[in-house]
Backbone as XML, in Angstrom:
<?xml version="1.0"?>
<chain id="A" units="angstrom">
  <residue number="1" name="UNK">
    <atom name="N" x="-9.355" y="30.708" z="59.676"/>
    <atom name="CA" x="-9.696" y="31.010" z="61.055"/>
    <atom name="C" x="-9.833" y="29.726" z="61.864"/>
  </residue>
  <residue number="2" name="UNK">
    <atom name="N" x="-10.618" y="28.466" z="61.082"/>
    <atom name="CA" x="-10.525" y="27.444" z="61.812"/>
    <atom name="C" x="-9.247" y="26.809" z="62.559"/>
  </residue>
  <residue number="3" name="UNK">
    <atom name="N" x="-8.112" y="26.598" z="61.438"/>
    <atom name="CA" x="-7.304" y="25.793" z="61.770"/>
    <atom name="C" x="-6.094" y="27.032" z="62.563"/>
  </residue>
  <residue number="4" name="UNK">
    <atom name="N" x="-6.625" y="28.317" z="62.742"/>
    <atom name="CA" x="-5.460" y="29.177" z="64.008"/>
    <atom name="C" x="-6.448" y="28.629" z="65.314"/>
  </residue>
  <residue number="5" name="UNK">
    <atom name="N" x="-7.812" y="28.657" z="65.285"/>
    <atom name="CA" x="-8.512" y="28.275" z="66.661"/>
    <atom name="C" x="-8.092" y="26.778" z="67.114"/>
  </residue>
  <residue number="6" name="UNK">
    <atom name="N" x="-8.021" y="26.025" z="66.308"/>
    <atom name="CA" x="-7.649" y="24.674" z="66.792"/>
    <atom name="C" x="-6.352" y="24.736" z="66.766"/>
  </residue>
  <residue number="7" name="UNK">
    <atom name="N" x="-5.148" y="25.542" z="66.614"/>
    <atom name="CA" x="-3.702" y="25.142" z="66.856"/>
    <atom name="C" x="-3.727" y="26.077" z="68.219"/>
  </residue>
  <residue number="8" name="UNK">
    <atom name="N" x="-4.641" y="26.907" z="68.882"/>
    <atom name="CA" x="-4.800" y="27.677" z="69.770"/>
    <atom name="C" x="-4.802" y="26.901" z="70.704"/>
  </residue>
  <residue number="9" name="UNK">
    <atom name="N" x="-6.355" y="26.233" z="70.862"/>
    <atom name="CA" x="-6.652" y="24.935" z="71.694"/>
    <atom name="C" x="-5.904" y="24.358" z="71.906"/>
  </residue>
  <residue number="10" name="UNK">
    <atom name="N" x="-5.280" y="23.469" z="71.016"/>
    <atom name="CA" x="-3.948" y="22.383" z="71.281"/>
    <atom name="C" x="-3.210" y="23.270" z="71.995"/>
  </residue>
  <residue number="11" name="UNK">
    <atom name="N" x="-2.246" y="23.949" z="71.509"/>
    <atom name="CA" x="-1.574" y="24.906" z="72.137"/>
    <atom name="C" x="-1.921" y="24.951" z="73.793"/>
  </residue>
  <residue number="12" name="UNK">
    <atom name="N" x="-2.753" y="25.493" z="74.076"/>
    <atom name="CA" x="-3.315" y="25.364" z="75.743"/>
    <atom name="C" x="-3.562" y="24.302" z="76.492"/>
  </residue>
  <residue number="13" name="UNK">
    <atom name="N" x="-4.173" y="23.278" z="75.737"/>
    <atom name="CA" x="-4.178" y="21.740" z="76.255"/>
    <atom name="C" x="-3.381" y="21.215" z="76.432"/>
  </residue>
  <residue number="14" name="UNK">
    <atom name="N" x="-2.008" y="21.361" z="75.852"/>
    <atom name="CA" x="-0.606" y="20.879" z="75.812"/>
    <atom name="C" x="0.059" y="21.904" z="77.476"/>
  </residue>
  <residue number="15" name="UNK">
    <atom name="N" x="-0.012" y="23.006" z="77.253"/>
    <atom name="CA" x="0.470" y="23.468" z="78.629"/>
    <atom name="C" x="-0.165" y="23.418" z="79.498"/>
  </residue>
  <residue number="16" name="UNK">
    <atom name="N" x="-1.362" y="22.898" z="79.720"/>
    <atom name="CA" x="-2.230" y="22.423" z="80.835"/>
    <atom name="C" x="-1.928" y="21.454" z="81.481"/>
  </residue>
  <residue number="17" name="UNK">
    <atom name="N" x="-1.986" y="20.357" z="80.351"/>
    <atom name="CA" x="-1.878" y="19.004" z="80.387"/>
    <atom name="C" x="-0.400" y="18.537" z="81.038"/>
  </residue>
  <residue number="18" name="UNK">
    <atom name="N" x="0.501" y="19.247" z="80.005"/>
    <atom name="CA" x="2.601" y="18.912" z="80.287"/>
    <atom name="C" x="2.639" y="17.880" z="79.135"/>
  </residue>
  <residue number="19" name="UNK">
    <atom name="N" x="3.770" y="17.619" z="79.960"/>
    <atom name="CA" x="4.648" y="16.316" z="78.622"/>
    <atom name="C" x="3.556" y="14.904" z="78.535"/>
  </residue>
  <residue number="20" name="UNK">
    <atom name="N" x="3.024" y="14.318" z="79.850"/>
    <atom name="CA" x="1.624" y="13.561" z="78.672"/>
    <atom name="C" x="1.257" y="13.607" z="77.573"/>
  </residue>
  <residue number="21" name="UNK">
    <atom name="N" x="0.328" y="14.797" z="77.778"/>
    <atom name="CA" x="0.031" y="14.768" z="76.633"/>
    <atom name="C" x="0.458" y="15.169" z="75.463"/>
  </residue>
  <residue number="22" name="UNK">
    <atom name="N" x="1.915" y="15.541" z="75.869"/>
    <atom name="CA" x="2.469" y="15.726" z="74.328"/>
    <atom name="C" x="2.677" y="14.495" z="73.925"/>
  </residue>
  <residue number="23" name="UNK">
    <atom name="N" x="3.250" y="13.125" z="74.561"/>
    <atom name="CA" x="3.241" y="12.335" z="74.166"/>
    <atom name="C" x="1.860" y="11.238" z="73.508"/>
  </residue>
  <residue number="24" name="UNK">
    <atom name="N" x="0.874" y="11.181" z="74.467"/>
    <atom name="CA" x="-0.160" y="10.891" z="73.869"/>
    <atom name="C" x="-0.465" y="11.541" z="72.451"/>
  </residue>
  <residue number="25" name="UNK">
    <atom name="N" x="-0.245" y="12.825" z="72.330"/>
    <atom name="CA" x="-0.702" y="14.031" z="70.960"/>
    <atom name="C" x="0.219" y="12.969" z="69.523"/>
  </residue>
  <residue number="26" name="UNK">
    <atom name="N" x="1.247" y="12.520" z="70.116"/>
    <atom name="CA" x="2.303" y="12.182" z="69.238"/>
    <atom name="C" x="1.959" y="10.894" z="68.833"/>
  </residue>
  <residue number="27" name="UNK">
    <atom name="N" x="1.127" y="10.308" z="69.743"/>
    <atom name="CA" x="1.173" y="8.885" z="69.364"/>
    <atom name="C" x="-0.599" y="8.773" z="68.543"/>
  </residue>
  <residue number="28" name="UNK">
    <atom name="N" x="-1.055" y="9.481" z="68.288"/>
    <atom name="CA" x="-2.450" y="9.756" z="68.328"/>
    <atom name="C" x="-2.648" y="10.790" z="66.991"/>
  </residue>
  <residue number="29" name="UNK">
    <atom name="N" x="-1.273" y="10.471" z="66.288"/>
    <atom name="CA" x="-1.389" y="10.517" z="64.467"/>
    <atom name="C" x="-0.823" y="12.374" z="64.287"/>
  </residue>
  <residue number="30" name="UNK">
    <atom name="N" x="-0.994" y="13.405" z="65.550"/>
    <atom name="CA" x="-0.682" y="14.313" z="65.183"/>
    <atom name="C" x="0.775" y="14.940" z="65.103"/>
  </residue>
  <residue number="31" name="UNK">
    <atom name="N" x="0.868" y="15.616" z="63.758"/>
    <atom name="CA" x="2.413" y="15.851" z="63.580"/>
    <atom name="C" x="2.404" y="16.987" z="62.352"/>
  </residue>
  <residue number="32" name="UNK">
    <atom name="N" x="3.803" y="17.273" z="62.559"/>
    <atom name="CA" x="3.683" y="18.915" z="62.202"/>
    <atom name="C" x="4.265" y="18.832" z="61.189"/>
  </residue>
  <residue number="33" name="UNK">
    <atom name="N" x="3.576" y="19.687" z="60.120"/>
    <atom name="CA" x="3.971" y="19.418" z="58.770"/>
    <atom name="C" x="5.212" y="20.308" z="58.165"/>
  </residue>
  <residue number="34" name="UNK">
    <atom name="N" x="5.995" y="20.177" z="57.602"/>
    <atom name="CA" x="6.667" y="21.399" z="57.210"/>
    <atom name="C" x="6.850" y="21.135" z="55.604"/>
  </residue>
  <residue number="35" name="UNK">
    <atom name="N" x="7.249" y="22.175" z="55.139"/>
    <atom name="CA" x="7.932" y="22.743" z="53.443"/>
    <atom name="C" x="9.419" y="22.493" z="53.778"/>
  </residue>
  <residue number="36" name="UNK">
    <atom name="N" x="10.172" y="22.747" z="52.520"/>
    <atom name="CA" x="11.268" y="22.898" z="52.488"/>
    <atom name="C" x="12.279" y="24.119" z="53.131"/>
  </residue>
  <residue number="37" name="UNK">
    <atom name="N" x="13.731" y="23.464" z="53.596"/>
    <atom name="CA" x="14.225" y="24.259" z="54.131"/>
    <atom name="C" x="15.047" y="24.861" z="53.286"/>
  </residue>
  <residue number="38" name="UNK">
    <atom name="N" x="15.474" y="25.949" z="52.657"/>
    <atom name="CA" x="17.136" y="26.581" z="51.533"/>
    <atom name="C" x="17.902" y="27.813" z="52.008"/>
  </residue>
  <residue number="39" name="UNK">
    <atom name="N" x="19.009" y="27.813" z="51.758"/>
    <atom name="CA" x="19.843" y="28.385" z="52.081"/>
    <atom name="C" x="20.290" y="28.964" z="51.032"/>
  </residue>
  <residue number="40" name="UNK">
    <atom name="N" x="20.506" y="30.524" z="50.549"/>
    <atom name="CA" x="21.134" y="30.845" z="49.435"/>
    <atom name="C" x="21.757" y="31.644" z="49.306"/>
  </residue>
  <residue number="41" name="UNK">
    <atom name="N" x="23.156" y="31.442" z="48.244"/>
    <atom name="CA" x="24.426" y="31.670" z="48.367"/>
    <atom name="C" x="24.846" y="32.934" z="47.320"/>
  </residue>
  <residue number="42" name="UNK">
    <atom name="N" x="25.591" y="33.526" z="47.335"/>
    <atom name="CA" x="26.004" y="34.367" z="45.814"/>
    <atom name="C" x="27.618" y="34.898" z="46.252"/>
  </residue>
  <residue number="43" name="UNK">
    <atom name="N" x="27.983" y="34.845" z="45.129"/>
    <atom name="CA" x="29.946" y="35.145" z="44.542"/>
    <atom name="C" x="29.805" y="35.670" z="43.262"/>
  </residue>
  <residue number="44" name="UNK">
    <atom name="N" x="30.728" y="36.437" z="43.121"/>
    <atom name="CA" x="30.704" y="37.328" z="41.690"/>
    <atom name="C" x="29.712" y="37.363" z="40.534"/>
  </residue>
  <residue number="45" name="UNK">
    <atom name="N" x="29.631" y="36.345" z="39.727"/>
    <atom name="CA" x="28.502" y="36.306" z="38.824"/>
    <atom name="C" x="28.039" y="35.243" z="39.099"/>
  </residue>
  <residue number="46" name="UNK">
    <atom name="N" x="27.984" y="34.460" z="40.361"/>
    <atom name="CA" x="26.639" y="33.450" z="40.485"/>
    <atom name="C" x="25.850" y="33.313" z="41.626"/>
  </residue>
  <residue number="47" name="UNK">
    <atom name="N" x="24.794" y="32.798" z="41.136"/>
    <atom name="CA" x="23.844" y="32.620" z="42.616"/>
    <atom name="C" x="23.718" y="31.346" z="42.577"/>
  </residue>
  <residue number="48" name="UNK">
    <atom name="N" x="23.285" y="30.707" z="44.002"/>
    <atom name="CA" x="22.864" y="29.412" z="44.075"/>
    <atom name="C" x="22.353" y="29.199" z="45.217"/>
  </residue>
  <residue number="49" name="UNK">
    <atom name="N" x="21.257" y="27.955" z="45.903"/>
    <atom name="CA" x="20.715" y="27.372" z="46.767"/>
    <atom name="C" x="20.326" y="26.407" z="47.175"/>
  </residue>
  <residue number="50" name="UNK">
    <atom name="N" x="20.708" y="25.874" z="48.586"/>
    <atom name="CA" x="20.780" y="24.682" z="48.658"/>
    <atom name="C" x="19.923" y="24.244" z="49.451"/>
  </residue>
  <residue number="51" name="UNK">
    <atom name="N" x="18.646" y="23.736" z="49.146"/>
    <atom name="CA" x="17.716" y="23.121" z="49.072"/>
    <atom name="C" x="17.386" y="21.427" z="49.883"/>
  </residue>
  <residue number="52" name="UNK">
    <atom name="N" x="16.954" y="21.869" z="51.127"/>
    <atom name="CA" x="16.787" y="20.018" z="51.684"/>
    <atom name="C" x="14.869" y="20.206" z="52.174"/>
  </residue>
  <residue number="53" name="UNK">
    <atom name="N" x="14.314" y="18.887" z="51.554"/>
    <atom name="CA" x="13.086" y="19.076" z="51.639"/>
    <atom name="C" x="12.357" y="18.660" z="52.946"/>
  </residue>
  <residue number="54" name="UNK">
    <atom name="N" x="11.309" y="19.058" z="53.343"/>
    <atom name="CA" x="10.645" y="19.090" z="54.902"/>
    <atom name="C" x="9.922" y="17.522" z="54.776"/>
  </residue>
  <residue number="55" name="UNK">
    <atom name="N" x="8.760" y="17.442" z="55.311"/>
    <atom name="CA" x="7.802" y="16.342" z="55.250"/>
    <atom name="C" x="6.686" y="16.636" z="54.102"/>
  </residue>
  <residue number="56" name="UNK">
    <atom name="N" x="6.546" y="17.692" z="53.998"/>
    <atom name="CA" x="5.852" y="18.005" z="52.678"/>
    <atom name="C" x="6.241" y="17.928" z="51.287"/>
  </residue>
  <residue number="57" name="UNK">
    <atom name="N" x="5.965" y="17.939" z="50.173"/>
    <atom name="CA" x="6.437" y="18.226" z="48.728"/>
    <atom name="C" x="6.346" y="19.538" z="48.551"/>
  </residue>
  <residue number="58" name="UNK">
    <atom name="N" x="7.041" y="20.246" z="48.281"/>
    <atom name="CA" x="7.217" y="21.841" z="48.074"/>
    <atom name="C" x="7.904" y="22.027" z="46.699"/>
  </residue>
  <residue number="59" name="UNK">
    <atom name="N" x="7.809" y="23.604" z="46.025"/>
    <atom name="CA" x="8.335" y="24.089" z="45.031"/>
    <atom name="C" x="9.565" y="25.144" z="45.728"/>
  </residue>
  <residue number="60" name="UNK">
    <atom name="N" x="10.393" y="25.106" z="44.723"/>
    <atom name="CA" x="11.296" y="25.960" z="45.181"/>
    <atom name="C" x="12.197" y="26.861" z="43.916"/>
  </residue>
  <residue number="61" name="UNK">
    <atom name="N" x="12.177" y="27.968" z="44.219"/>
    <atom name="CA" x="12.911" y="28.553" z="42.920"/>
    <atom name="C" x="13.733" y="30.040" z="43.545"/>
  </residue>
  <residue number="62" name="UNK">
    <atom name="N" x="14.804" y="29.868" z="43.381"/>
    <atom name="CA" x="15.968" y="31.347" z="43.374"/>
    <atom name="C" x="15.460" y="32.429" z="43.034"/>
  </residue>
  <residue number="63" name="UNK">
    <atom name="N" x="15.538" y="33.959" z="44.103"/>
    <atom name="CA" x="15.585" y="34.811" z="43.658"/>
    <atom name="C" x="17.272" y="35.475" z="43.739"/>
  </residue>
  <residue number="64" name="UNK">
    <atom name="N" x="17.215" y="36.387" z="43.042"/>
    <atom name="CA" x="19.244" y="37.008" z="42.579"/>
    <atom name="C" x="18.483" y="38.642" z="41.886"/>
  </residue>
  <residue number="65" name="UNK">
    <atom name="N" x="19.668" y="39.047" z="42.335"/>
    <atom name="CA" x="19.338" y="40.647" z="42.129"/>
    <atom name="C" x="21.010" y="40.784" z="41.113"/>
  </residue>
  <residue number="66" name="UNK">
    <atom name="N" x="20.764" y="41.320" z="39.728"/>
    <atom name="CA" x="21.634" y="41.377" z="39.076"/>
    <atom name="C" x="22.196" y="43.064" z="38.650"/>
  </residue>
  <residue number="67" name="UNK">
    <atom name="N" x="23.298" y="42.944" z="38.760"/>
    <atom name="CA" x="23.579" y="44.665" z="38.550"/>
    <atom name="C" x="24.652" y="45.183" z="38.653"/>
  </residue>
  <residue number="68" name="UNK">
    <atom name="N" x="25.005" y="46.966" z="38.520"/>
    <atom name="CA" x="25.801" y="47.514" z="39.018"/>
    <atom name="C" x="25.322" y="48.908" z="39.318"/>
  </residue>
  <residue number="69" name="UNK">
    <atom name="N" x="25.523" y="49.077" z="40.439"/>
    <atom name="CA" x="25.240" y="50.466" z="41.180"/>
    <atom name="C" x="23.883" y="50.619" z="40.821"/>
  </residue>
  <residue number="70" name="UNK">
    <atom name="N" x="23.476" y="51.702" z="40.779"/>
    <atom name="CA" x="21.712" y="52.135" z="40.540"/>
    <atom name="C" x="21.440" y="51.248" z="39.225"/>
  </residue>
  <residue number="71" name="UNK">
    <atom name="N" x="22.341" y="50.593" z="38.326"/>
    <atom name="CA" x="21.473" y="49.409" z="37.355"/>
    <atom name="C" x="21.433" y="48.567" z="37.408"/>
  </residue>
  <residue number="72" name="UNK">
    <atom name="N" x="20.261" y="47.766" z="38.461"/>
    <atom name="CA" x="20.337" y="46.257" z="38.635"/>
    <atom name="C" x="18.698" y="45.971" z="38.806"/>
  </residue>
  <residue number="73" name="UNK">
    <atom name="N" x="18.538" y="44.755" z="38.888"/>
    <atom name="CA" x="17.505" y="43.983" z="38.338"/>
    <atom name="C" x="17.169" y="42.905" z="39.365"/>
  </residue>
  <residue number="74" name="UNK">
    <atom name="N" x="15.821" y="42.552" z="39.877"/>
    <atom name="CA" x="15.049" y="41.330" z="40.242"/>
    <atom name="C" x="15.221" y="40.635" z="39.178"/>
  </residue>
  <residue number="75" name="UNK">
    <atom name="N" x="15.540" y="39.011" z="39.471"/>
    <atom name="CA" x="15.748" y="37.540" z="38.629"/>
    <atom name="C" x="14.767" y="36.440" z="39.377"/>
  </residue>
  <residue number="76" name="UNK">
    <atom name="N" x="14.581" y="35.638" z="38.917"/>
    <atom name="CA" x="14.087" y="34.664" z="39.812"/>
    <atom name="C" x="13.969" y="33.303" z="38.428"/>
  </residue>
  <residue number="77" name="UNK">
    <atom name="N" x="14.994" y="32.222" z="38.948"/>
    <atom name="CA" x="14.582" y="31.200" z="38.645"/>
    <atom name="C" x="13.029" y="30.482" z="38.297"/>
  </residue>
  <residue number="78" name="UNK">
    <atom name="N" x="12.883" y="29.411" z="37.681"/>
    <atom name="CA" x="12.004" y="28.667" z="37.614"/>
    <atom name="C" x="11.635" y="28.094" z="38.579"/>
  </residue>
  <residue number="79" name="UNK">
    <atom name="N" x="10.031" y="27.444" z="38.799"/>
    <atom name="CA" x="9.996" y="26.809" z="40.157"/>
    <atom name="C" x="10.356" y="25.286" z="39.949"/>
  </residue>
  <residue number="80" name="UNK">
    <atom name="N" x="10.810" y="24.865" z="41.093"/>
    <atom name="CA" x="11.626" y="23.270" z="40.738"/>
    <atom name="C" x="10.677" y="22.661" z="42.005"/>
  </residue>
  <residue number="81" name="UNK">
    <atom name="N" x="10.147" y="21.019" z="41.657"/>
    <atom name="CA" x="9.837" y="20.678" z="42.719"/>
    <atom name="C" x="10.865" y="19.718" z="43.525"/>
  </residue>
  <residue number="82" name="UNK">
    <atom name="N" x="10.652" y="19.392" z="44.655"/>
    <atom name="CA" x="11.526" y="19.206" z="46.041"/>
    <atom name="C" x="10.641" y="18.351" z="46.853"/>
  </residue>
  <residue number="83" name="UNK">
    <atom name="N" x="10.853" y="16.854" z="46.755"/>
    <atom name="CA" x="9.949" y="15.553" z="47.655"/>
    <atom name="C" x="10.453" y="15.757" z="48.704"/>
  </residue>
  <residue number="84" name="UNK">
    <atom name="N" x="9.584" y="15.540" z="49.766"/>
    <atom name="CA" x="9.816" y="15.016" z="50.833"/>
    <atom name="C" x="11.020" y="14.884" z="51.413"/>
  </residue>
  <residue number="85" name="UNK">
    <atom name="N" x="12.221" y="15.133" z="52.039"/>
    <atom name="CA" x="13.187" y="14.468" z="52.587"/>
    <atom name="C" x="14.695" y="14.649" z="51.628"/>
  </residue>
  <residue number="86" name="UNK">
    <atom name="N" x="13.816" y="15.007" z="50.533"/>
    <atom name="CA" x="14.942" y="14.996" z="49.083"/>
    <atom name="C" x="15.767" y="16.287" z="49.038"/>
  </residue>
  <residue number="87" name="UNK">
    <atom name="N" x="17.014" y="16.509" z="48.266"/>
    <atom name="CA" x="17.693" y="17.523" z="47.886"/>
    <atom name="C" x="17.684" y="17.954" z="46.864"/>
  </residue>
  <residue number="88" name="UNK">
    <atom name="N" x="17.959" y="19.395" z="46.666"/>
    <atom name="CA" x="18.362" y="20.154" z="45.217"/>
    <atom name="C" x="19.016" y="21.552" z="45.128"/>
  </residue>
  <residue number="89" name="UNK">
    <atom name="N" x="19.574" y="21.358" z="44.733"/>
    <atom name="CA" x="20.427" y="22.820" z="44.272"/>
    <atom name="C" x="20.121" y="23.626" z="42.778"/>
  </residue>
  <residue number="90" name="UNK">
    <atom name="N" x="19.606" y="24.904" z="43.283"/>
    <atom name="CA" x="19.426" y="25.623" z="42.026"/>
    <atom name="C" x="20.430" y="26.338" z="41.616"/>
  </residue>
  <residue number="91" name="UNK">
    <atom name="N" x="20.774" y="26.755" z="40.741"/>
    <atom name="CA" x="21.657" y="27.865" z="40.602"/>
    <atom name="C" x="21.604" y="28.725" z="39.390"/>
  </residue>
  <residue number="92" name="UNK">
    <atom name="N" x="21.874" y="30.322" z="39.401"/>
    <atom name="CA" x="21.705" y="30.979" z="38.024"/>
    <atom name="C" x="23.222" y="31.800" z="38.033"/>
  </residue>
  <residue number="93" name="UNK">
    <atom name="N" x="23.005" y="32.972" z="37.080"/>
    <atom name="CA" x="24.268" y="33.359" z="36.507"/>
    <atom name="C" x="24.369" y="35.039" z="36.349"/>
  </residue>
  <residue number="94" name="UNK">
    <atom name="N" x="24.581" y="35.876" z="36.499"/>
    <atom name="CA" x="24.339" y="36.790" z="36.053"/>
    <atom name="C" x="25.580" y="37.204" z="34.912"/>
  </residue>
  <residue number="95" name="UNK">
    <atom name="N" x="25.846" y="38.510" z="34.167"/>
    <atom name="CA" x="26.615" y="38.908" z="33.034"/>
    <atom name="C" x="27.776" y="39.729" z="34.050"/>
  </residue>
  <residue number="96" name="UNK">
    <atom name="N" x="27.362" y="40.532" z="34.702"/>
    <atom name="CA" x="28.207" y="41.244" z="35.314"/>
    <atom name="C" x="28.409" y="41.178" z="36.809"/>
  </residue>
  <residue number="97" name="UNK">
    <atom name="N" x="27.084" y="40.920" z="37.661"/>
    <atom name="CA" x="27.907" y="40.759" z="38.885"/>
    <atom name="C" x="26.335" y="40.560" z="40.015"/>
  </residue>
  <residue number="98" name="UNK">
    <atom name="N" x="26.512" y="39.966" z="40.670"/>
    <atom name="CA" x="24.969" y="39.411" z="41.690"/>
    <atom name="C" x="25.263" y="40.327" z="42.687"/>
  </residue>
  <residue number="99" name="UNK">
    <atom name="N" x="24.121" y="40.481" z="43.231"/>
    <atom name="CA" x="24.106" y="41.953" z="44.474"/>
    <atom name="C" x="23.582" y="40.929" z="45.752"/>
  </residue>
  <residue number="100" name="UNK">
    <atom name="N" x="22.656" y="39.814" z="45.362"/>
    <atom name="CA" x="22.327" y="39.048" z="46.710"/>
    <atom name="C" x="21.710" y="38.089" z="46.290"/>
  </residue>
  <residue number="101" name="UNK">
    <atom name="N" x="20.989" y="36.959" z="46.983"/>
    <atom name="CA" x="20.431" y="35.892" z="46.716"/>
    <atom name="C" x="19.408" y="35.642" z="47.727"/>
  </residue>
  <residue number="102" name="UNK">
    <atom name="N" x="18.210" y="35.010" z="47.175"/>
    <atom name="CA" x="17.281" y="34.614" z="48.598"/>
    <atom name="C" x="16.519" y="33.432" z="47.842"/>
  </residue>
  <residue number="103" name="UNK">
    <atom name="N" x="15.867" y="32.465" z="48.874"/>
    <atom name="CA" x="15.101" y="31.432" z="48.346"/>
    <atom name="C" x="13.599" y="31.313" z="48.799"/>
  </residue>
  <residue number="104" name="UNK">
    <atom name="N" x="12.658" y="30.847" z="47.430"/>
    <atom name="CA" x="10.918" y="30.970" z="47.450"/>
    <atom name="C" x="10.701" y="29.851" z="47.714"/>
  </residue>
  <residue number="105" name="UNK">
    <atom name="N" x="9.988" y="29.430" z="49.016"/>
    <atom name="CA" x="9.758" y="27.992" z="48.747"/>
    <atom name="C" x="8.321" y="28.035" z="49.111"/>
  </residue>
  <residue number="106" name="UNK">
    <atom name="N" x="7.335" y="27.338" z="48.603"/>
    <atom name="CA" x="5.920" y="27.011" z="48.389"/>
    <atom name="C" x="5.297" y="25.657" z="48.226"/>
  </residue>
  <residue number="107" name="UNK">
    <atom name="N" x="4.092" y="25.465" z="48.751"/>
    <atom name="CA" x="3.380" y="24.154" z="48.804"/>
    <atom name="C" x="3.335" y="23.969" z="47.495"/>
  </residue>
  <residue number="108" name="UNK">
    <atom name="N" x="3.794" y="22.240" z="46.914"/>
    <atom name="CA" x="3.428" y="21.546" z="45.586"/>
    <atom name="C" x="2.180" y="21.891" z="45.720"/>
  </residue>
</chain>
């Protein structure tokens, strides 16, 4: 609850204020944190995702749905970690055929 009331505040002080104080805000240590960004891919029997990391250290691991018609299955990779600024590509496999792909990404 604290830290939605204080991104509230800022929030309003900033459109009060204008571009000042966004610049002052900027020079005055505050800056916005992010996780990793991924994108994920799937073709016949594989999945994969491509992984570029935010300002934070984050985990990241593939989900893939494996199957055919009404018999298919939730998968999900291992979690992999992802520095700062850094890249990675996961990728898995299925036997018969991938239905879709999506990517988990979470605070180290």
């Amino acid at each position: 609850m604290r830290r939605t009331s204080i991104i509230v505040a800022a929030t309003a002080a900033l459109v009060v204020a204008g571009p000042a104080a966004v610049a002052t805000a900027a020079t005055d240590g505050a800056t916005v944190k992010s996780l990793a960004s991924c994108t994920a891919h799937y073709a016949n029997t594989a999945a994969w995702m491509d992984c570029t990391g935010g300002s934070e250290k984050s985990q990241v691991r593939l989900g893939y749905n494996c199957g055919v018609g009404p018999v298919n299955a939730d998968h999900h990779t291992n979690w992999y970690p992802l520095d700062p600024w850094g890249s990675r590509t996961v990728s898995a496999s299925c036997n018969v055929r991938v239905n879709g792909a999506w990517p988990n990404v979470r605070k180290y």
